[in-house]
N, C-alpha and C positions, 0 to 999 in steps of 0.2 A: 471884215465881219464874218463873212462866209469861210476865213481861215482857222479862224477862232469857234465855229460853229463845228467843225470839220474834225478839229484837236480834239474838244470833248462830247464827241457826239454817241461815245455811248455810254456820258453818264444824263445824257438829255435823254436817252433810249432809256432808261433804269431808271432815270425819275419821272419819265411822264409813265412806264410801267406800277411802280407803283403809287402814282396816285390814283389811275383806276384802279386799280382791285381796293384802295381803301374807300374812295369813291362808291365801289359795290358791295362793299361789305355796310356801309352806311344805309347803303338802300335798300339793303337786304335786309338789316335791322329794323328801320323803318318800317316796310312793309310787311313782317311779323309781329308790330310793335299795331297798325292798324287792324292787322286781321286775331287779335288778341291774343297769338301764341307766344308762350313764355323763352325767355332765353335762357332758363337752368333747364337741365338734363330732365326736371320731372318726377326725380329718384327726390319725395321729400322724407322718407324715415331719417336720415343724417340730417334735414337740415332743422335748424332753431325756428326758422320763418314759415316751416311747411304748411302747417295747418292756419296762416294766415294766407300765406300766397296762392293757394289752392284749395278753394272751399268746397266743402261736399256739397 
């Protein structure tokens, strides 16, 4: 087991890498998702949904 742990241990490196950072990008969405900040850029003159998703 530990031979086989040893052969690909650095795609065990590269996937527990990234599953934190998706891990933190979830949480990071999340808690902008609680604290009501939007996830577009904020620029709504281009967008079709501006003047819904961001009311005066």
């Amino acid at each position: 087991m530990f031979s086989w742990i040893y052969a690909n241990l650095a795609t065990i490196i590269i996937t527990i890498l990234l599953i934190v950072i998706v891990v933190g990008i979830i949480a990071k969405l999340r808690k902008n998702k609680k604290e009501g900040r939007s996830a577009c850029g904020g620029s709504c003159g281009n967008c079709s949904m501006g003047d819904i998703c961001h009311k005066p």
